[in-house]
VEXDREN-2710 file (C-alpha; in Angstrom, 1 decimal):
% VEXDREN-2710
k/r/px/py/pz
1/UNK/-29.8/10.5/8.2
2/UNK/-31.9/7.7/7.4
3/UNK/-31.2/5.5/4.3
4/UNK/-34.3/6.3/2.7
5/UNK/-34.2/9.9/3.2
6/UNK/-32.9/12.3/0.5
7/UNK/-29.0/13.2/0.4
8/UNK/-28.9/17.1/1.7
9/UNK/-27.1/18.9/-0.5
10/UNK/-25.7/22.4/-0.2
11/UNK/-24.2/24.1/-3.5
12/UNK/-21.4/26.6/-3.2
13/UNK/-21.6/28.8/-6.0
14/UNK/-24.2/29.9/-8.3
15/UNK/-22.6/31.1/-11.9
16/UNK/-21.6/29.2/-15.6
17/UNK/-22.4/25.5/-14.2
18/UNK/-24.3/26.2/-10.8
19/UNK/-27.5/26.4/-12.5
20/UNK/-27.3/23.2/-14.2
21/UNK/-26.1/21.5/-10.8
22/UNK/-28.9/22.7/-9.1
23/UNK/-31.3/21.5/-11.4
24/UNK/-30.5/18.3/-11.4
25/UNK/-30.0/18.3/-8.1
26/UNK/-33.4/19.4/-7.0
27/UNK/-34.9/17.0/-9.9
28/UNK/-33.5/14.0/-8.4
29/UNK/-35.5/11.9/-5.9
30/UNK/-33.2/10.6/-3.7
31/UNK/-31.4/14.6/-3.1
32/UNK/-32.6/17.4/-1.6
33/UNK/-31.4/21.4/-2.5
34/UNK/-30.8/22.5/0.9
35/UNK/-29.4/25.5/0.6
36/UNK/-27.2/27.9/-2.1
37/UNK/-24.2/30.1/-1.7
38/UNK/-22.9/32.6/-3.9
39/UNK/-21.2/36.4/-3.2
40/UNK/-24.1/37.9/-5.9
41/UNK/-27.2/39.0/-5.0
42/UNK/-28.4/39.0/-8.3
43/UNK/-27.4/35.6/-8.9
44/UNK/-29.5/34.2/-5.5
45/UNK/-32.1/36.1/-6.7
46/UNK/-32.4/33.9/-9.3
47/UNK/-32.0/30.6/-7.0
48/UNK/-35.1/32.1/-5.3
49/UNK/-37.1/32.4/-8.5
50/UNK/-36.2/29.1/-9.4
51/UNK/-36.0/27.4/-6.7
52/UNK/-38.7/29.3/-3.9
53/UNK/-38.1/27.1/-1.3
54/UNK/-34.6/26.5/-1.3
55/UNK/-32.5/28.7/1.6
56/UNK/-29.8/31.0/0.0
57/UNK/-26.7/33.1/1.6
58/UNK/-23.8/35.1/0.6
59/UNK/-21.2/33.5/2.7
60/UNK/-20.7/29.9/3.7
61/UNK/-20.3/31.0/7.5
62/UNK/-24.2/31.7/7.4
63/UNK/-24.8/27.9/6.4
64/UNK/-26.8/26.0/9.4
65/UNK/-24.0/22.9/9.3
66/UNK/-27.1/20.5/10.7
67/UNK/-29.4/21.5/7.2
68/UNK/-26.7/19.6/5.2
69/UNK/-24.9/16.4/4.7
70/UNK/-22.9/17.1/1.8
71/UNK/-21.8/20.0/-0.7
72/UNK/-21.2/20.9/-4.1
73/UNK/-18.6/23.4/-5.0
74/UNK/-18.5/25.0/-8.3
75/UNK/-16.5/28.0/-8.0
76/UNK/-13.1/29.4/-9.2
77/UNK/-10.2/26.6/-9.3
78/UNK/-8.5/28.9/-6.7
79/UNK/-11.2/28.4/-4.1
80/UNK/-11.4/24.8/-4.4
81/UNK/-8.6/23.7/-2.0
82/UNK/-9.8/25.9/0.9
83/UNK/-13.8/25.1/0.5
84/UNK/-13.1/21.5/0.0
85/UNK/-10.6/21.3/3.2
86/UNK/-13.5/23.6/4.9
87/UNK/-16.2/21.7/4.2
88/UNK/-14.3/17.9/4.9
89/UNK/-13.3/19.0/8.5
90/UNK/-16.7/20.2/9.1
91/UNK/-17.4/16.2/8.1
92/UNK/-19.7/16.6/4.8
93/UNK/-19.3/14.5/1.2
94/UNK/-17.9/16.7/-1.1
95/UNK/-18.9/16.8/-5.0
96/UNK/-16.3/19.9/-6.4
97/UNK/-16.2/20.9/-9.4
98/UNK/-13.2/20.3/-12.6
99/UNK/-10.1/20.5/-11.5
100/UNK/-9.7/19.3/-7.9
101/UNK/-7.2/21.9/-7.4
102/UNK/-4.3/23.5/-9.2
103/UNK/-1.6/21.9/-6.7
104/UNK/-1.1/18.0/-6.4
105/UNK/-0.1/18.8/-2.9
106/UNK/-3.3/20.3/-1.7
107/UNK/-4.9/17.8/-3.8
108/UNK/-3.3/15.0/-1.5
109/UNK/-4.3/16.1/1.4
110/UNK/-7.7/16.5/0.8
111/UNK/-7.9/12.8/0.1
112/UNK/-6.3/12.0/2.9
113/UNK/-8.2/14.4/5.0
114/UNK/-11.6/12.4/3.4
115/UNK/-10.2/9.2/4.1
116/UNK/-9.6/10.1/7.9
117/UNK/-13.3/11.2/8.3
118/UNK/-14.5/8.7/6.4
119/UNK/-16.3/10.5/3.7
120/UNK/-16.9/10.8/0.0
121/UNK/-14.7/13.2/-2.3
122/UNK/-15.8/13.1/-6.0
123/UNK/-14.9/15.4/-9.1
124/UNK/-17.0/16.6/-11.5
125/UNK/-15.3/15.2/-14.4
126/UNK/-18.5/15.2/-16.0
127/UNK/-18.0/13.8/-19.3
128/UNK/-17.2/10.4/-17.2
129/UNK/-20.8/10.0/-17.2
130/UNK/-21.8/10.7/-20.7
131/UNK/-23.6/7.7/-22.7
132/UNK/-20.9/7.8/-25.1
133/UNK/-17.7/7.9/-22.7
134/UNK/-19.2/5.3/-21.0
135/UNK/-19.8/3.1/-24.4
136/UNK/-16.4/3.6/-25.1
137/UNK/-15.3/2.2/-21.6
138/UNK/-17.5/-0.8/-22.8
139/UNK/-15.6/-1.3/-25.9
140/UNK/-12.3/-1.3/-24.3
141/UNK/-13.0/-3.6/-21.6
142/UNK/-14.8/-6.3/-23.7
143/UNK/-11.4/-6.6/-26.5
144/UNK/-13.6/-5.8/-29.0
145/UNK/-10.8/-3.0/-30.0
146/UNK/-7.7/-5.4/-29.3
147/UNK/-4.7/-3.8/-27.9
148/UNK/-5.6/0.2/-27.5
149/UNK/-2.7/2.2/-29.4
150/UNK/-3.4/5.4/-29.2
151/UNK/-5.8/8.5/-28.3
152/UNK/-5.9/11.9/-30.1
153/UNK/-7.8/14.9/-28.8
154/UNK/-9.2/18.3/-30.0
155/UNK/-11.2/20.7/-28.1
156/UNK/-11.0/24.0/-29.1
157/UNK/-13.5/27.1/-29.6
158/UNK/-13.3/30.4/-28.6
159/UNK/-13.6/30.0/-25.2
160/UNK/-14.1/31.5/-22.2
161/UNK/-10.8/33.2/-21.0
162/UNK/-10.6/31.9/-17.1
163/UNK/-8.7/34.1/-15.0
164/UNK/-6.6/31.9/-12.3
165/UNK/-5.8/28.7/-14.8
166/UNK/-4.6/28.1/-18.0
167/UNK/-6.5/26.5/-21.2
168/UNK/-5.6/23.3/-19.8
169/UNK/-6.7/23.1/-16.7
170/UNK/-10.1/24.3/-18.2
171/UNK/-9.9/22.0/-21.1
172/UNK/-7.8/19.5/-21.2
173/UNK/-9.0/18.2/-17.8
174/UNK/-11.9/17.2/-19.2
175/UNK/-9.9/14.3/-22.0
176/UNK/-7.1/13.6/-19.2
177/UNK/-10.4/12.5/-17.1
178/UNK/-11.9/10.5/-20.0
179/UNK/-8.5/9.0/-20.8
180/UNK/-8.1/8.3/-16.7
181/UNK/-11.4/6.3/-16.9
182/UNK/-11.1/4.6/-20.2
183/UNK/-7.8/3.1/-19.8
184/UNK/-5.9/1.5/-16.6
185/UNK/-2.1/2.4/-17.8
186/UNK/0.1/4.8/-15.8
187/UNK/1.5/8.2/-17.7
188/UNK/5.2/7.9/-17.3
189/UNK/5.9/11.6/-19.0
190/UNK/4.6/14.8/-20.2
191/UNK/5.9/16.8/-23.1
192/UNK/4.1/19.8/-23.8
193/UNK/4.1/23.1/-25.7
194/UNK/1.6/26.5/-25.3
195/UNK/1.2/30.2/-26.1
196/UNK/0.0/32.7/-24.0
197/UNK/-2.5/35.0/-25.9
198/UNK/-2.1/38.8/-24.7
199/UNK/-5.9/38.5/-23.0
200/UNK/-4.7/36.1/-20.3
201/UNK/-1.4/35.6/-18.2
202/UNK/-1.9/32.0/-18.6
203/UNK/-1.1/29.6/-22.0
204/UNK/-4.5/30.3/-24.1
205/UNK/-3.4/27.1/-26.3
206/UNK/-1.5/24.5/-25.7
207/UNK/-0.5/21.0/-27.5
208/UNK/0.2/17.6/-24.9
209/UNK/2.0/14.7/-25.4
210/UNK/1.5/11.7/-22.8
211/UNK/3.9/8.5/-23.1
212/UNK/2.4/5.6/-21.0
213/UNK/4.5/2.6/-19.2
214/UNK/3.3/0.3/-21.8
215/UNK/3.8/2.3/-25.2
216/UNK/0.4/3.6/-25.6
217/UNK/0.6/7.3/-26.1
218/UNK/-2.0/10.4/-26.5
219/UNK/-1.9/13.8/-27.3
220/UNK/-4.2/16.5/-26.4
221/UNK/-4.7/20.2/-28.1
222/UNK/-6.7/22.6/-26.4
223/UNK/-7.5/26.5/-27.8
224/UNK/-8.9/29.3/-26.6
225/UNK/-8.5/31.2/-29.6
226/UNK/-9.8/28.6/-32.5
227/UNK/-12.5/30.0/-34.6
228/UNK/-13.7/26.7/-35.1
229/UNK/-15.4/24.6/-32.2
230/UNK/-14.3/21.2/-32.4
231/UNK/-14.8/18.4/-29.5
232/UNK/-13.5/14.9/-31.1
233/UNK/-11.9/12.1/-29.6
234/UNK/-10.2/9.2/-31.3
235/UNK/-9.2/5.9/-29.5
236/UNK/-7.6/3.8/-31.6
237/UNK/-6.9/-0.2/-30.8
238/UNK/-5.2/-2.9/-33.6
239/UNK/-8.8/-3.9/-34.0
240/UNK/-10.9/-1.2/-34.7
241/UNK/-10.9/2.6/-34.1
242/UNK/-13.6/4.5/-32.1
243/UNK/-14.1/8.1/-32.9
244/UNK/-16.7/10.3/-30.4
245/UNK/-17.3/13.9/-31.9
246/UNK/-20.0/15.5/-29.0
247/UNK/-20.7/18.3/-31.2
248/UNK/-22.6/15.9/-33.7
249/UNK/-26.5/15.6/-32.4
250/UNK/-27.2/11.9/-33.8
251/UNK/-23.9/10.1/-34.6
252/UNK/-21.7/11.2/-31.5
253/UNK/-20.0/7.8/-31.3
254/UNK/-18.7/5.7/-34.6
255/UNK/-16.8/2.5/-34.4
256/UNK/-14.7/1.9/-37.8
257/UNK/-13.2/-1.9/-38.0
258/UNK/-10.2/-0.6/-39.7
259/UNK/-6.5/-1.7/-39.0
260/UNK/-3.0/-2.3/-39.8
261/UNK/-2.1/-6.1/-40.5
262/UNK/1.8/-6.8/-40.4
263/UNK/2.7/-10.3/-42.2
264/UNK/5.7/-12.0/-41.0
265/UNK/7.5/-13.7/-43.7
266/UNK/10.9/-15.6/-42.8
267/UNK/12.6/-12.5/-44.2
268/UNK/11.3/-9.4/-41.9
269/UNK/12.7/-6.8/-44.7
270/UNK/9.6/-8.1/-46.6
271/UNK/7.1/-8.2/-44.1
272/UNK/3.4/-6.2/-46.2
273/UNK/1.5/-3.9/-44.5
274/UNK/-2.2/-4.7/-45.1
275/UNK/-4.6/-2.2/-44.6
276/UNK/-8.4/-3.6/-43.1
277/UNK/-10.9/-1.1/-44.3
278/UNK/-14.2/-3.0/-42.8
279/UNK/-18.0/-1.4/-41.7
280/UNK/-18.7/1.7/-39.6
281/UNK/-20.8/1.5/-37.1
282/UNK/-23.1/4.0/-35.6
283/UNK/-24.7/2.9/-32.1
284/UNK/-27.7/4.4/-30.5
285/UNK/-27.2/6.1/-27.4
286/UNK/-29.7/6.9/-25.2
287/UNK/-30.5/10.7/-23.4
288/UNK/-29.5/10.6/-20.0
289/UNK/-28.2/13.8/-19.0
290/UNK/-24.5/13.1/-17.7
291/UNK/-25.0/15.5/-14.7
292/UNK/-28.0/13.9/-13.6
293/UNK/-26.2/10.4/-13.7
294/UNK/-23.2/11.6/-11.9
295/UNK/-25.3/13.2/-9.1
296/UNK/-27.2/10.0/-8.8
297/UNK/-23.7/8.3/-8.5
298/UNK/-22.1/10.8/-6.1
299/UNK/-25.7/10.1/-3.9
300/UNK/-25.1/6.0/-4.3
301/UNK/-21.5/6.3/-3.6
302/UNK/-22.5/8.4/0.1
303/UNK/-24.8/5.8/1.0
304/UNK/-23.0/2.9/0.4
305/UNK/-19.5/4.4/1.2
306/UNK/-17.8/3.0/-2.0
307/UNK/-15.3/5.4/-4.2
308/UNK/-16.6/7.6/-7.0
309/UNK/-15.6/6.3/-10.8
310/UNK/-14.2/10.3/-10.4
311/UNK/-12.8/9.8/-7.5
312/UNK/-10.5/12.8/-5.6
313/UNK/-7.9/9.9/-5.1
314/UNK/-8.2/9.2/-9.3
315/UNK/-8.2/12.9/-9.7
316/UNK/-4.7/13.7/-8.3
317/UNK/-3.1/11.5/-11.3
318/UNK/-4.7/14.5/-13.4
319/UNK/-3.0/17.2/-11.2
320/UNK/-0.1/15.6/-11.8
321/UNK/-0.5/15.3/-15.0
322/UNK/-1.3/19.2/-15.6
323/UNK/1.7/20.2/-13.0
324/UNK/3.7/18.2/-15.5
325/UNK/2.8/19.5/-18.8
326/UNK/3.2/23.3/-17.7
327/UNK/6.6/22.5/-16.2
328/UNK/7.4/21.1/-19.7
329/UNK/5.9/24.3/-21.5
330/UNK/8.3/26.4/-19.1
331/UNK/11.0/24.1/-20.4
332/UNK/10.5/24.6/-24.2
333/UNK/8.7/21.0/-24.7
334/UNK/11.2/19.1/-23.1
335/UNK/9.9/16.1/-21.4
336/UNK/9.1/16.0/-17.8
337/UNK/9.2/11.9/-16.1
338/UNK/5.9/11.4/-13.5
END
């Protein structure tokens, strides 16, 4: 493949986010559509209506190996593992969908199996590549927010019941990966507590607790079942708090300079709390779709052979992290060390 030429990409799987995938896929110059998979019929009819000149099958044993250079998968978490390994010994880039896998150890070896063949393995931990995620990395990193303290998330609706994971590995993914990519500090344990609802087999809500090495904690709630859609974040640092609510069209991000001043009189019994209560601020963001940014990335990153900012190596952390917090549900809450 020539540098100049477009990336070849194959998607594997056609249903909730397939769609959008291919769309921006086939609308970005530098990538090509070269073929769809999916078991439906009905559902490659559609890629045919859409998308007339683009190749479609039923099985991934009637793709031509030498139309394609790389693949996205976005299919059931359970099919992840074996289409990734497939597709990596076959010696194409792989873009797969939230979560990697469901098993740290199968997780593993898929980056190691990249790394040996020399080829890209990114997640699509799409909110990575969201204007406001990525204003928020640009916060923390310049110390405009002093020392980060602590992160609270909520992302609940009545969702979509998935039927091989749990609410957390379809939700809470999503914050672990924004968390992942905003800070650099290491989780050193997972408390966590769920409730399985009687339409699933897996916890339908579920509350986390993540204590890092340096005293930063977070915690997560994730629902099913809440009545009320609600996707907020809040980061808080010593110097001012950032709050990201994606359900609000025009003021996703605000930036509060609000904080907790300790004096420190010779006596500590009378050291005064003072409370800063400064401006809000409300930055413009601009519209680029995160998928289209993050395919343009996964094509960069294949070119130039660097690793993804979503990274399979990044993702196992989140495995981990996922492994952790439903052993701790099994345990009642109890904490369980990473």
């Amino acid at each position: 493949m020539a540098r100049e030429d477009p990336l070849r990409i194959a998607l594997i799987g056609f249903g909730y986010w397939g769609p959008n995938i291919a769309r921006n896929i086939a609308g970005y110059p530098q990538a090509e559509l070269a073929a769809v998979c999916d078991l439906s019929p009905q559902r490659l009819s559609s890629v045919s209506t859409s998308f007339p000149s683009t190749p479609t099958c039923r099985t991934i044993d009637d793709l031509d190996a030498s139309t394609f250079d790389a693949v996205v998968i976005a299919t059931p978490t359970r099919t992840h593992y074996p289409l990734a390994k497939y597709f990596l010994e076959l010696g194409k880039h792989v873009l797969v969908e939230k979560p990697l896998t469901a098993d740290s150890g199968e997780a593993c070896e898929l980056v190691d199996l990249a790394r040996l063949r020399d080829l890209t393995l990114m997640v699509d931990h799409t909110f990575v590549y969201t204007d406001a995620v990525r204003l928020m990395k640009k916060l923390v990193d310049d110390g405009s927010m002093g020392d980060l303290v602590y992160f609270d998330s909520s992302r609940v609706n009545l969702g979509l019941f998935q039927p091989d994971v749990s609410v957390m590995w379809d939700l809470a993914v999503h914050d672990l990966a924004i968390l992942d990519y905003l800070i650099d500090k290491r989780v050193v344990s997972v408390s966590a507590t769920g409730g399985i609802h009687h339409a699933s087999n897996h916890p339908a809500v579920a509350a986390l607790s993540l204590e890092f090495e340096t005293g930063f904690f977070a915690h997560l709630m994730v629902s099913w079942l809440s009545p009320v859609k609600l996707r907020r974040i809040l980061l808080g640092g010593t110097e001012s708090t950032v709050v990201f609510d994606d359900l609000s069209t025009d003021e996703k991000i605000k930036v509060y300079d609000s904080g907790v001043d300790i004096s420190s009189p010779e006596d500590a019994r009378s050291a005064l709390l003072n409370y800063r209560l400064g401006d809000v601020l409300v930055p413009r963001l601009s519209n680029t779709e995160a998928l289209r940014r993050e395919i343009s990335h996964f094509v960069e990153c294949v070119r130039q052979g660097r690793e993804p900012e979503t990274s399979g190596r990044r993702a196992v952390g989140i495995v981990e992290t996922l492994e952790a917090a439903h052993k701790s549900i099994a345990m009642k809450g109890a904490p369980v060390r990473l």
